[in-house]
HTML snippet that shows the backbone in 3Dmol.js (N, CA, C, O; Angstrom):
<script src="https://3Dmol.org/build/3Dmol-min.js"></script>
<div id="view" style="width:600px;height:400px;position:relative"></div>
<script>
const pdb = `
ATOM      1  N   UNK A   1      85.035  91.084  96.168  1.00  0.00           N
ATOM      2  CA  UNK A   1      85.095  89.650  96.453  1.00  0.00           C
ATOM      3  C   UNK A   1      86.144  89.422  97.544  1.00  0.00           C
ATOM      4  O   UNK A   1      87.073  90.185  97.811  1.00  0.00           O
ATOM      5  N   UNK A   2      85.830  88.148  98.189  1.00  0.00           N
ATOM      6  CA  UNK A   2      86.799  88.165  99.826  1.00  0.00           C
ATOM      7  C   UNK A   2      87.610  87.357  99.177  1.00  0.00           C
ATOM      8  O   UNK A   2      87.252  86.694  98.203  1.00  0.00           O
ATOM      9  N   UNK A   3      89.030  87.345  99.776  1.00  0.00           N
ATOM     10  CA  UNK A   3      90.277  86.714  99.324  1.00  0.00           C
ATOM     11  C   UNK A   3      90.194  85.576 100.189  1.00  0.00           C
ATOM     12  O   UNK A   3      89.518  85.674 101.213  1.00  0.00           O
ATOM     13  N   UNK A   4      90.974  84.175  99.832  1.00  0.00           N
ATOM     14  CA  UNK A   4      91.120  83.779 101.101  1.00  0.00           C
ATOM     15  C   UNK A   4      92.652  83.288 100.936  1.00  0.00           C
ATOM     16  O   UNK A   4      93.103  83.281  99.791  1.00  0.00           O
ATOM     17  N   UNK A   5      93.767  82.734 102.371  1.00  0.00           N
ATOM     18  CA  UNK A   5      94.993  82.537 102.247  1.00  0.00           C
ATOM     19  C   UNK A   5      95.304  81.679 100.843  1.00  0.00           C
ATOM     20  O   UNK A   5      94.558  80.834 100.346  1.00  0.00           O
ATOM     21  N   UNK A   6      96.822  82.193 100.251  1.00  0.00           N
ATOM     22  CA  UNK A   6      96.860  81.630  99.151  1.00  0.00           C
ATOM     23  C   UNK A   6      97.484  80.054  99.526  1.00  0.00           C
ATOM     24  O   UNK A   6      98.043  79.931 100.615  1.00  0.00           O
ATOM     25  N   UNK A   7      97.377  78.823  98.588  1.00  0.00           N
ATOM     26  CA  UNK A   7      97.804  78.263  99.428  1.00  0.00           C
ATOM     27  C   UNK A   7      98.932  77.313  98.372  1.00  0.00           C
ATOM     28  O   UNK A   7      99.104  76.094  98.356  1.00  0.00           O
ATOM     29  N   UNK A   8      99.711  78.595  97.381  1.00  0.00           N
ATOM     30  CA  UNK A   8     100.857  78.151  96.467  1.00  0.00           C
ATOM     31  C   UNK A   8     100.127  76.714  95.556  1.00  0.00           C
ATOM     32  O   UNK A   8     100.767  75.691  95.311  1.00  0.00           O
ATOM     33  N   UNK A   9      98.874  76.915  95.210  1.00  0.00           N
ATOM     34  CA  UNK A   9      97.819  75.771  94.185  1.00  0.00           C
ATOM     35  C   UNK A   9      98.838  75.581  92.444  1.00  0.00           C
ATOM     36  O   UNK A   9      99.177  74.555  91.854  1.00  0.00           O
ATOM     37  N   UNK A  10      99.025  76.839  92.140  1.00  0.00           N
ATOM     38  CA  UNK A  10      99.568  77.393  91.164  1.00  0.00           C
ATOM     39  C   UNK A  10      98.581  77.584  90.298  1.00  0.00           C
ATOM     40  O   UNK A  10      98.918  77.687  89.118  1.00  0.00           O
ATOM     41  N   UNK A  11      97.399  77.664  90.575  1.00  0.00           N
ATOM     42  CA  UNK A  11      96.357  77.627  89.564  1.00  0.00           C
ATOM     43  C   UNK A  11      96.414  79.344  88.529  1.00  0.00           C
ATOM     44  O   UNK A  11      96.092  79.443  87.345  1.00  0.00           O
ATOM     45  N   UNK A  12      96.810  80.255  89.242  1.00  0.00           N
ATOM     46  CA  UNK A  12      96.883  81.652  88.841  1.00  0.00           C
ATOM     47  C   UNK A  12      98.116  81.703  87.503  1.00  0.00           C
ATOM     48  O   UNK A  12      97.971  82.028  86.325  1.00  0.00           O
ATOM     49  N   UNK A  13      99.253  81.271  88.204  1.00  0.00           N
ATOM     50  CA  UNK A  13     100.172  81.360  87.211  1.00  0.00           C
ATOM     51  C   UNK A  13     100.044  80.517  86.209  1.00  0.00           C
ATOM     52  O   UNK A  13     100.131  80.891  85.040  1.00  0.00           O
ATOM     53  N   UNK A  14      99.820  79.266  86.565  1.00  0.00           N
ATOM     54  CA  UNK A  14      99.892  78.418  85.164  1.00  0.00           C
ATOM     55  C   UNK A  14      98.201  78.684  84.185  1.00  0.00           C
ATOM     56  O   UNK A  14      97.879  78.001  83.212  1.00  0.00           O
ATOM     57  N   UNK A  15      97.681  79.386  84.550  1.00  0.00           N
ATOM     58  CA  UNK A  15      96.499  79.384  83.398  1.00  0.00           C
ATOM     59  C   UNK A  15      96.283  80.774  82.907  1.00  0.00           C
ATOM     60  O   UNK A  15      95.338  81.068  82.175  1.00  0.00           O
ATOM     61  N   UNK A  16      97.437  81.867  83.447  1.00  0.00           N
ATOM     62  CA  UNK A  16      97.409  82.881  83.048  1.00  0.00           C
ATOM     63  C   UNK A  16      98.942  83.498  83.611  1.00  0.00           C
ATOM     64  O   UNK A  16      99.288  83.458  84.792  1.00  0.00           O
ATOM     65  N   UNK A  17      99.914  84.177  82.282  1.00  0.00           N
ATOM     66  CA  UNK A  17     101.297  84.621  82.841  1.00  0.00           C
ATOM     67  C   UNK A  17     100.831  86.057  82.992  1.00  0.00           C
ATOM     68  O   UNK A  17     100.083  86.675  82.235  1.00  0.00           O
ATOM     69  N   UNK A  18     101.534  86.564  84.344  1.00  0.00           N
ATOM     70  CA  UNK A  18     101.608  87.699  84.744  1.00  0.00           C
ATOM     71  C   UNK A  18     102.134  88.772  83.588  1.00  0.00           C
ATOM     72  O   UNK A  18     103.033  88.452  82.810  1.00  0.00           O
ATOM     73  N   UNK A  19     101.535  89.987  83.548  1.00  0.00           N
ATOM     74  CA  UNK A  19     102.186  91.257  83.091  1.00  0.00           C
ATOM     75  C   UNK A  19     103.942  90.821  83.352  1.00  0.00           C
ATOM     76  O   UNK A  19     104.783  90.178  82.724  1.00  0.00           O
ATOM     77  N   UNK A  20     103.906  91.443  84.410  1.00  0.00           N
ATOM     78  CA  UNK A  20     105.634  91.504  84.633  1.00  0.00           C
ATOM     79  C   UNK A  20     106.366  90.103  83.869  1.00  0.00           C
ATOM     80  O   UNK A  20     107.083  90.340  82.897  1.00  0.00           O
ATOM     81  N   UNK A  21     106.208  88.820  84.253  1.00  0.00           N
ATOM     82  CA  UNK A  21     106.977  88.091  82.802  1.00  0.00           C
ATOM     83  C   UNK A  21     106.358  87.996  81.534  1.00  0.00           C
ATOM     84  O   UNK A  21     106.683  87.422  80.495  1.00  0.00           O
ATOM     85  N   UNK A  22     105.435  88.662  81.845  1.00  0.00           N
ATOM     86  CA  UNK A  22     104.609  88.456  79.770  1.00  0.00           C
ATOM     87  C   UNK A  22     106.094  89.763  79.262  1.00  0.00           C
ATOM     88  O   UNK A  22     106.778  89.416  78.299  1.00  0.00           O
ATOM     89  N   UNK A  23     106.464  91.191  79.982  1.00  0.00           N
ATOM     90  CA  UNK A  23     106.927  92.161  79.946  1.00  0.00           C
ATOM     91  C   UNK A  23     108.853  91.624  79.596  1.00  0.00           C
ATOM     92  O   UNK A  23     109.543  92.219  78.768  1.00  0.00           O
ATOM     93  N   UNK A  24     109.388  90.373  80.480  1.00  0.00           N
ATOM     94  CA  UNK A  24     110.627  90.171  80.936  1.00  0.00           C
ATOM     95  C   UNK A  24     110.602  89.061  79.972  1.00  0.00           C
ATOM     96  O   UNK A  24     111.663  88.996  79.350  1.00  0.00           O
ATOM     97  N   UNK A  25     109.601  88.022  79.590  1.00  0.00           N
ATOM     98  CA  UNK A  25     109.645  87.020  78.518  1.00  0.00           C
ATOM     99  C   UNK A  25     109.061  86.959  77.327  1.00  0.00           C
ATOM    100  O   UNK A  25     109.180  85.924  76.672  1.00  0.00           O
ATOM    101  N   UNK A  26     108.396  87.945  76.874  1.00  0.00           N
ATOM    102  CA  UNK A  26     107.215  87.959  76.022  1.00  0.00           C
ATOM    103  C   UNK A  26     106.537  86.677  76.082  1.00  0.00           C
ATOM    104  O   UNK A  26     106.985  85.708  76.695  1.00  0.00           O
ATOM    105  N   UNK A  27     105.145  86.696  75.255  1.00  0.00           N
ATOM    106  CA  UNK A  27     104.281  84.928  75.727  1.00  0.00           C
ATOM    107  C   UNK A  27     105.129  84.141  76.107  1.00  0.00           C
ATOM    108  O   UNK A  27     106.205  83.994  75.528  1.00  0.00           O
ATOM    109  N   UNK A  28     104.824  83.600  76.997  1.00  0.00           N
ATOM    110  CA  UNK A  28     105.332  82.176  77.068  1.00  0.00           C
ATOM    111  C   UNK A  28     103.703  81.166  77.508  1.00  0.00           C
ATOM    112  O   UNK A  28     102.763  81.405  78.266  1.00  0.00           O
ATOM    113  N   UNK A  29     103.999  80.131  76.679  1.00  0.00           N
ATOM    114  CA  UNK A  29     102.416  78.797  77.557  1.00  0.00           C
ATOM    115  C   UNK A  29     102.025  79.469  78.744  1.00  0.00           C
ATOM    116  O   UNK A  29     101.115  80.189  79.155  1.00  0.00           O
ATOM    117  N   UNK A  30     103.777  78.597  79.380  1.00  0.00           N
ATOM    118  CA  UNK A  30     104.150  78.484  80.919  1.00  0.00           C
ATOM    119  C   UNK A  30     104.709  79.713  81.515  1.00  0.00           C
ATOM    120  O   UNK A  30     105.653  80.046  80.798  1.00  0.00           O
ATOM    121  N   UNK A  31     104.594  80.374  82.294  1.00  0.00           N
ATOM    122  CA  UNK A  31     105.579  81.017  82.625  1.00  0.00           C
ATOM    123  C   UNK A  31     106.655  80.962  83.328  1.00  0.00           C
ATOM    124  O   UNK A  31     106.551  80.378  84.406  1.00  0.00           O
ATOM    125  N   UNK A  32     107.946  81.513  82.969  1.00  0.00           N
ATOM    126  CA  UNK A  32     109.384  80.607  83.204  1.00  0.00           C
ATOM    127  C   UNK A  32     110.129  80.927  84.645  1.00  0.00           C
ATOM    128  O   UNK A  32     111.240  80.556  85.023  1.00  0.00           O
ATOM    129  N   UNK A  33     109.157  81.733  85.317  1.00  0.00           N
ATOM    130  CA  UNK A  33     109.261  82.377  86.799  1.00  0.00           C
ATOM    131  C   UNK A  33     108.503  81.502  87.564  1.00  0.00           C
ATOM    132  O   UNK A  33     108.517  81.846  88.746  1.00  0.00           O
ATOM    133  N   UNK A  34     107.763  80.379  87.325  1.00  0.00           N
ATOM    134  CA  UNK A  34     106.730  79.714  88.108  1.00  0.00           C
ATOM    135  C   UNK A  34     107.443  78.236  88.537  1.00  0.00           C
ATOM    136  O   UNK A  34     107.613  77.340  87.711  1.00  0.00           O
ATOM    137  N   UNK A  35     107.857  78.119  90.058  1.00  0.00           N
ATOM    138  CA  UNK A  35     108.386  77.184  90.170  1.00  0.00           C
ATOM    139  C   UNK A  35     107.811  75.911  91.216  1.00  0.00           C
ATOM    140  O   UNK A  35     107.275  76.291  92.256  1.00  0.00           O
ATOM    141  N   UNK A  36     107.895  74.618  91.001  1.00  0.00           N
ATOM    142  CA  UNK A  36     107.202  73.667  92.535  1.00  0.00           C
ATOM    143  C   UNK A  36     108.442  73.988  93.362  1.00  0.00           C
ATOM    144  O   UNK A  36     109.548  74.339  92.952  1.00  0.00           O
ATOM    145  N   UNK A  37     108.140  73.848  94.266  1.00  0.00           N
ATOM    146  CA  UNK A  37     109.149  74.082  95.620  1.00  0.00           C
ATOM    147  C   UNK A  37     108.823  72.538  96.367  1.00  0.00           C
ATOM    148  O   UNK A  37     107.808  72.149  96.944  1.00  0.00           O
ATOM    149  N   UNK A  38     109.910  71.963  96.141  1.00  0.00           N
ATOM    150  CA  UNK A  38     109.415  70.153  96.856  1.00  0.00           C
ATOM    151  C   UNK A  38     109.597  70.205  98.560  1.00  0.00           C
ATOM    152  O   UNK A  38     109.046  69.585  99.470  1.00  0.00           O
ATOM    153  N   UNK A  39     110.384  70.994  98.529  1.00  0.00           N
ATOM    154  CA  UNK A  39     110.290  71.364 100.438  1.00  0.00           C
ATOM    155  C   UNK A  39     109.002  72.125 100.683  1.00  0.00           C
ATOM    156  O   UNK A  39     108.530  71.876 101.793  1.00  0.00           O
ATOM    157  N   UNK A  40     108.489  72.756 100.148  1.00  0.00           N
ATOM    158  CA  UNK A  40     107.064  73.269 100.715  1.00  0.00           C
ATOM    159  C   UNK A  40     106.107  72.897 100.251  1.00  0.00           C
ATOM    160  O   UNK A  40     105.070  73.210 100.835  1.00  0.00           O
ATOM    161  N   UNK A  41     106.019  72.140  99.114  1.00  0.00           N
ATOM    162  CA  UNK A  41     105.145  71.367  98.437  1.00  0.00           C
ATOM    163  C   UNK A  41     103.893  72.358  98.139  1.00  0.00           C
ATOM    164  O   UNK A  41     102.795  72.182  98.668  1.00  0.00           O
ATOM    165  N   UNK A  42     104.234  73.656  97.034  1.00  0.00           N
ATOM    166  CA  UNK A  42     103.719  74.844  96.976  1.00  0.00           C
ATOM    167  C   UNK A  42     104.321  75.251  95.688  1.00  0.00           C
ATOM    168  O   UNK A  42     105.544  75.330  95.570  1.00  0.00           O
ATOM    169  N   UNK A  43     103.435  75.534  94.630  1.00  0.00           N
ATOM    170  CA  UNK A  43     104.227  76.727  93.647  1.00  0.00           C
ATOM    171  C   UNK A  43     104.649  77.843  94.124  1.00  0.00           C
ATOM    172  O   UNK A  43     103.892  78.441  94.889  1.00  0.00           O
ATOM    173  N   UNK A  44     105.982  78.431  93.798  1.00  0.00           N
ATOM    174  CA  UNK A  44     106.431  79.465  93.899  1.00  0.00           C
ATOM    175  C   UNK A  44     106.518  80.376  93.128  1.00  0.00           C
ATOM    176  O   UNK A  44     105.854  80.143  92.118  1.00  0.00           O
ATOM    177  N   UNK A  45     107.296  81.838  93.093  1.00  0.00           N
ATOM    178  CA  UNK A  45     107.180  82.380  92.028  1.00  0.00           C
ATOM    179  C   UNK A  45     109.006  83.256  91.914  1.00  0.00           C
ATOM    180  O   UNK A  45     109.097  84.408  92.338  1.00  0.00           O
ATOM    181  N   UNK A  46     110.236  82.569  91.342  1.00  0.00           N
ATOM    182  CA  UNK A  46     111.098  83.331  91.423  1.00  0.00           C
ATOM    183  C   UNK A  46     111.147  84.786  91.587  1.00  0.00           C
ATOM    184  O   UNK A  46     111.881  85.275  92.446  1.00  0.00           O
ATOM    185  N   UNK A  47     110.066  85.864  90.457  1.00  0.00           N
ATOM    186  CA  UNK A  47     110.246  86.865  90.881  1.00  0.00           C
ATOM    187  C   UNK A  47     110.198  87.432  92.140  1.00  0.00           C
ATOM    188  O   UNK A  47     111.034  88.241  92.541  1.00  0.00           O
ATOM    189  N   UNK A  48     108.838  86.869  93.058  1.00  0.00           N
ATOM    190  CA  UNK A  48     109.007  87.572  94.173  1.00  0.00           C
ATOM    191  C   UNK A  48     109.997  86.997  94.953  1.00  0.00           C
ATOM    192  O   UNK A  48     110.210  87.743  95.908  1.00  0.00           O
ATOM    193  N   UNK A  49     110.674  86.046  94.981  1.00  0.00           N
ATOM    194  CA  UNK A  49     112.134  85.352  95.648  1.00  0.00           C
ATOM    195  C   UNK A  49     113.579  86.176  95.138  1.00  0.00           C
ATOM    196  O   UNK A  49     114.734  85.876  95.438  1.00  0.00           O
ATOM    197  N   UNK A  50     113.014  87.535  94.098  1.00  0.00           N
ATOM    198  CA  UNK A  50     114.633  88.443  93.819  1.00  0.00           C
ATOM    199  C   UNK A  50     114.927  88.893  94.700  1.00  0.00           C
ATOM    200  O   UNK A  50     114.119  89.560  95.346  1.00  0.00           O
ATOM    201  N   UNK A  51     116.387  88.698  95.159  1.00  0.00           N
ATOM    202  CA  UNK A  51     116.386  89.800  96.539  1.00  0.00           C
ATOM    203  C   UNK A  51     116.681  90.905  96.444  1.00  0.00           C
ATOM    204  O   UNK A  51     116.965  91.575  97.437  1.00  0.00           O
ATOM    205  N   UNK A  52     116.698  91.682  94.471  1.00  0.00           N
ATOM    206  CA  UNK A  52     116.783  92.672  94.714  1.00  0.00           C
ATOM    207  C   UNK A  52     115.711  93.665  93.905  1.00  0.00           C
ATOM    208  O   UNK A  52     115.847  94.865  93.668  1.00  0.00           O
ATOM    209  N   UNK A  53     114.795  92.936  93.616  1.00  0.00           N
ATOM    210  CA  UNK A  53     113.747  93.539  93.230  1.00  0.00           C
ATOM    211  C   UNK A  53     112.124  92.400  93.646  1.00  0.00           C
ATOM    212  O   UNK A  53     111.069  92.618  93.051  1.00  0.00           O
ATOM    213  N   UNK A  54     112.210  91.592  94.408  1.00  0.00           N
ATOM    214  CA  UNK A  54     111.037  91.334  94.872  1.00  0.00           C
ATOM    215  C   UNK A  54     110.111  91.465  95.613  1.00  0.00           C
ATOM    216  O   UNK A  54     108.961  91.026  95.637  1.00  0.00           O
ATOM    217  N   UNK A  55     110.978  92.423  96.529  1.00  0.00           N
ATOM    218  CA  UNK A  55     109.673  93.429  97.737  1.00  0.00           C
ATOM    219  C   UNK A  55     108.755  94.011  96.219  1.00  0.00           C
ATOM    220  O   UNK A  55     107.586  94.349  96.407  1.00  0.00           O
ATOM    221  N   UNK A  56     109.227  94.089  95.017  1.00  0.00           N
ATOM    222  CA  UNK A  56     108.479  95.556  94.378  1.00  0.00           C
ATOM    223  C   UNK A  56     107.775  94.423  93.316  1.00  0.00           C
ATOM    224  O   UNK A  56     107.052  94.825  92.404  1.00  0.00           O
ATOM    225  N   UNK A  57     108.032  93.057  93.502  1.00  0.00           N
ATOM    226  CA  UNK A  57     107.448  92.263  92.521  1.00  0.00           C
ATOM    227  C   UNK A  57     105.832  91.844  93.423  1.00  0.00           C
ATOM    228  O   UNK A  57     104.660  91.912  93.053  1.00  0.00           O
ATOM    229  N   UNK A  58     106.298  91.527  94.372  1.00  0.00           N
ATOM    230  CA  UNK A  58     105.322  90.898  94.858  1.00  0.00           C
ATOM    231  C   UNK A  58     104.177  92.188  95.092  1.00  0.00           C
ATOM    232  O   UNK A  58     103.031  92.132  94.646  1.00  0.00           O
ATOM    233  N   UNK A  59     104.581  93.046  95.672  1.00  0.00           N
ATOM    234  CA  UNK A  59     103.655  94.386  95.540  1.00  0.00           C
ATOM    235  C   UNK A  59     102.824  94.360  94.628  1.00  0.00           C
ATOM    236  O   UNK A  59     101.616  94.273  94.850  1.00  0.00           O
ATOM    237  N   UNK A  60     103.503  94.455  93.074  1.00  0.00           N
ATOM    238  CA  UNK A  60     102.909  94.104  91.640  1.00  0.00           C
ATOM    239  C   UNK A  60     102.090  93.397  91.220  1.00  0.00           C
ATOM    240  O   UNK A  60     101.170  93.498  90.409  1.00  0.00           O
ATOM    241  N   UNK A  61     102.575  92.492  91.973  1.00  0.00           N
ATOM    242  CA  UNK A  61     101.493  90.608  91.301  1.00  0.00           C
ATOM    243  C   UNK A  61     100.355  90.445  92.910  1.00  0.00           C
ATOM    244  O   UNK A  61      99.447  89.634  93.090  1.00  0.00           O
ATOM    245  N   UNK A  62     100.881  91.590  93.897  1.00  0.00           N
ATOM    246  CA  UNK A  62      99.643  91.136  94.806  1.00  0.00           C
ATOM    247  C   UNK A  62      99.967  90.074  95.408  1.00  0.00           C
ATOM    248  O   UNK A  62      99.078  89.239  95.576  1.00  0.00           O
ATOM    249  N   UNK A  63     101.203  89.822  95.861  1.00  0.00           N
ATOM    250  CA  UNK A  63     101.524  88.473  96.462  1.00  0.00           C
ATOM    251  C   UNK A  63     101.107  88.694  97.512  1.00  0.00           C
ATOM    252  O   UNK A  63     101.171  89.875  97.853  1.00  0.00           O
ATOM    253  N   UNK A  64     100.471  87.656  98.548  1.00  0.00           N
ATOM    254  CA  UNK A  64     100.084  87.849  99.829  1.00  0.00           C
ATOM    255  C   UNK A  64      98.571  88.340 100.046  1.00  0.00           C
ATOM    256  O   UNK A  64      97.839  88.173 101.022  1.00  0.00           O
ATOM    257  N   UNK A  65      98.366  88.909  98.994  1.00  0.00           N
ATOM    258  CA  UNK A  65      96.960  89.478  99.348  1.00  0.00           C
ATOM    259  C   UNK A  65      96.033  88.368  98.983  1.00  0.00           C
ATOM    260  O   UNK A  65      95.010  88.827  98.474  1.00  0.00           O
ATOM    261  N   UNK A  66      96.034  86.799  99.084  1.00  0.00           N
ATOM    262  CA  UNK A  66      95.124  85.720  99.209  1.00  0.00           C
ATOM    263  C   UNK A  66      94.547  85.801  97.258  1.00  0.00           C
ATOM    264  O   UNK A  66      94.634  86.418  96.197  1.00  0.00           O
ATOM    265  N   UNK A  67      93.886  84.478  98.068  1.00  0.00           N
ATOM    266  CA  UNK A  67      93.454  83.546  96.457  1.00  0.00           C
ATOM    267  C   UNK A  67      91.883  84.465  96.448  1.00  0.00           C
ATOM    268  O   UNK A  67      91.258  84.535  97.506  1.00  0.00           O
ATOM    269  N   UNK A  68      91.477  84.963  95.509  1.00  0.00           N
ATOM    270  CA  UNK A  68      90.076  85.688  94.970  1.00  0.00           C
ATOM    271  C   UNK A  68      89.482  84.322  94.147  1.00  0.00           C
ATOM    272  O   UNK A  68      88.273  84.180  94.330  1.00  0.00           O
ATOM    273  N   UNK A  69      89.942  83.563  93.505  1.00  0.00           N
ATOM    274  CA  UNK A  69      89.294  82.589  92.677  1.00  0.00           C
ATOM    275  C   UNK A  69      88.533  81.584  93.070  1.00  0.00           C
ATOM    276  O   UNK A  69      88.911  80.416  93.151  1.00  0.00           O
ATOM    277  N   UNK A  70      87.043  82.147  93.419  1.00  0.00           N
ATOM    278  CA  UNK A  70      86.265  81.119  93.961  1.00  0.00           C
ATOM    279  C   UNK A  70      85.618  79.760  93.532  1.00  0.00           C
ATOM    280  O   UNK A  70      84.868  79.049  94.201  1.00  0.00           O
ATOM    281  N   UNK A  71      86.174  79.528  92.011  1.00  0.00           N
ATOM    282  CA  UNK A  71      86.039  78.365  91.684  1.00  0.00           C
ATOM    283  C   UNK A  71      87.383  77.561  91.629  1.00  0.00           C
ATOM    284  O   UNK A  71      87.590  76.554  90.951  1.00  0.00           O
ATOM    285  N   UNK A  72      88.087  78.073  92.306  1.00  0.00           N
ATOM    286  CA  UNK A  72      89.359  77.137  91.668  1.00  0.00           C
ATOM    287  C   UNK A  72      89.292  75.974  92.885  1.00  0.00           C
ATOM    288  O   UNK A  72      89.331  76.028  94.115  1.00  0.00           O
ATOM    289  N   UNK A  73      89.189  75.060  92.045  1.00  0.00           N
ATOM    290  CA  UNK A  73      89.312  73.542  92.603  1.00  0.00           C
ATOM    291  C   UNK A  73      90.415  72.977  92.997  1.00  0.00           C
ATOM    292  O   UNK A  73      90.547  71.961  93.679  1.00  0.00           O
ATOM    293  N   UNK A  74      91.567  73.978  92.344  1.00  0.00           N
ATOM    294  CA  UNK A  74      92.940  73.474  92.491  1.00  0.00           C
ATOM    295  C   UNK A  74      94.056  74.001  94.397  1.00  0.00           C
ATOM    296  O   UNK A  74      95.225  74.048  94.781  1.00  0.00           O
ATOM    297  N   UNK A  75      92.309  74.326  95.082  1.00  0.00           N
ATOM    298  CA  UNK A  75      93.467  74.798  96.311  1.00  0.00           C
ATOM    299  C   UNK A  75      92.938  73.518  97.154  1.00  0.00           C
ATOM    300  O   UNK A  75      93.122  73.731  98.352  1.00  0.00           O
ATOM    301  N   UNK A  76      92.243  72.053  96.875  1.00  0.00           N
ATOM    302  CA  UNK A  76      91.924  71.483  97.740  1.00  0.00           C
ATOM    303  C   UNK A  76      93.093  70.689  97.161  1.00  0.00           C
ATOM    304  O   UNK A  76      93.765  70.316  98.123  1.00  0.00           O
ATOM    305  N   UNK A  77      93.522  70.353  96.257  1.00  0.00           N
ATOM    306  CA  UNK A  77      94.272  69.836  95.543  1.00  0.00           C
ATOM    307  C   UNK A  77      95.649  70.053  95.247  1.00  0.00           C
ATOM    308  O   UNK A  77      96.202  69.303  94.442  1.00  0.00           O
ATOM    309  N   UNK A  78      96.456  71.251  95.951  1.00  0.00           N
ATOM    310  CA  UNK A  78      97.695  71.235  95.521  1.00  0.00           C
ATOM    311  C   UNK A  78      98.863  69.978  95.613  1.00  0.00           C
ATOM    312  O   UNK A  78      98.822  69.177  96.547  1.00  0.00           O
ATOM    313  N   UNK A  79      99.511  69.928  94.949  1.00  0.00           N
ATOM    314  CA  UNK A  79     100.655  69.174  93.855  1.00  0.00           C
ATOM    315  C   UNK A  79     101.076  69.730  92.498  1.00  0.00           C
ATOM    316  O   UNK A  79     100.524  70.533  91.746  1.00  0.00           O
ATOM    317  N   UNK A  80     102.429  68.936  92.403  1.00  0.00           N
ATOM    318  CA  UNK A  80     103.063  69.208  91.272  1.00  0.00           C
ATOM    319  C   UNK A  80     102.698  68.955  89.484  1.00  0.00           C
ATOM    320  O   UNK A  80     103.059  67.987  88.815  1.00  0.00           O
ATOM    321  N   UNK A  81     102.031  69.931  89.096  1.00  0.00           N
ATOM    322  CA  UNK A  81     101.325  69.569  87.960  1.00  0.00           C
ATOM    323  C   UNK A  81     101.811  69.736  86.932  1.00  0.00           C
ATOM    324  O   UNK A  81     101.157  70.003  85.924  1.00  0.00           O
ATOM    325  N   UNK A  82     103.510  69.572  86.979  1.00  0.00           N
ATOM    326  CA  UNK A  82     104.227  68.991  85.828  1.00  0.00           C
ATOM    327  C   UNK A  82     104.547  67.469  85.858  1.00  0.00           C
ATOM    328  O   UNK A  82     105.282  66.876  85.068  1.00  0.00           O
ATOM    329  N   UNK A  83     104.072  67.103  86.591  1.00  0.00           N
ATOM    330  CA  UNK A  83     104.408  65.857  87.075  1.00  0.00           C
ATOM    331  C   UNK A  83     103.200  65.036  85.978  1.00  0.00           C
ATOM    332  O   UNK A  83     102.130  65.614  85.788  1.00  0.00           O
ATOM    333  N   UNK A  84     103.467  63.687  85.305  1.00  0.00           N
ATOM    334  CA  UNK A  84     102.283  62.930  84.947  1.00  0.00           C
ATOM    335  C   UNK A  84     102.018  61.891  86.054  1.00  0.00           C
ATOM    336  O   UNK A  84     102.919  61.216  86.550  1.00  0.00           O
ATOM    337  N   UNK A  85     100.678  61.806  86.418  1.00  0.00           N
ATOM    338  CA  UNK A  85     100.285  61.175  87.914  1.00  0.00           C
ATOM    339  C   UNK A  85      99.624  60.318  87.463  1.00  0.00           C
ATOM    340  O   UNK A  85      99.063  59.514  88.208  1.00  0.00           O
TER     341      UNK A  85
END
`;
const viewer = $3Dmol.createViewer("view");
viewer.addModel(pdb, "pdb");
viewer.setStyle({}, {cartoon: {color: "spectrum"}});
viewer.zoomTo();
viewer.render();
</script>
């Protein structure tokens, strides 16, 4: 399946927590690495923002290598979806 640019939706993290914090938090809902960034108006993800282990996070979670989720509705749509709107 073709990737396309990710475009920080947050749809990945919030409906499913990564290995690596399922591993660093056990379950969580939410996961506690998943952040809005109001200057880029984009979910982020602290782990890959470690500066001393996030070259090897993002490797892990595939950061950069684009959105695969061809139904997600949530990349025409990004905003803050802790927010009640």
């Amino acid at each position: 399946m073709s990737a396309v640019p990710c475009v920080g939706c947050g749809w990945c993290c919030l409906n499913d927590q990564c290995r690596e914090s399922h591993i660093l938090h056990g379950y969580q809902k939410r996961c506690p690495e998943l952040y809005w960034d109001d200057a880029a108006l984009r979910y982020a993800c602290r782990l890959a923002a470690d500066p001393v282990r996030g070259e090897e996070f993002r490797f892990l979670l595939a950061i950069g290598e684009g959105c695969c989720a061809r139904f997600n509705t949530w990349r025409e749509d990004v905003r803050n979806r802790d927010r009640i709107d």
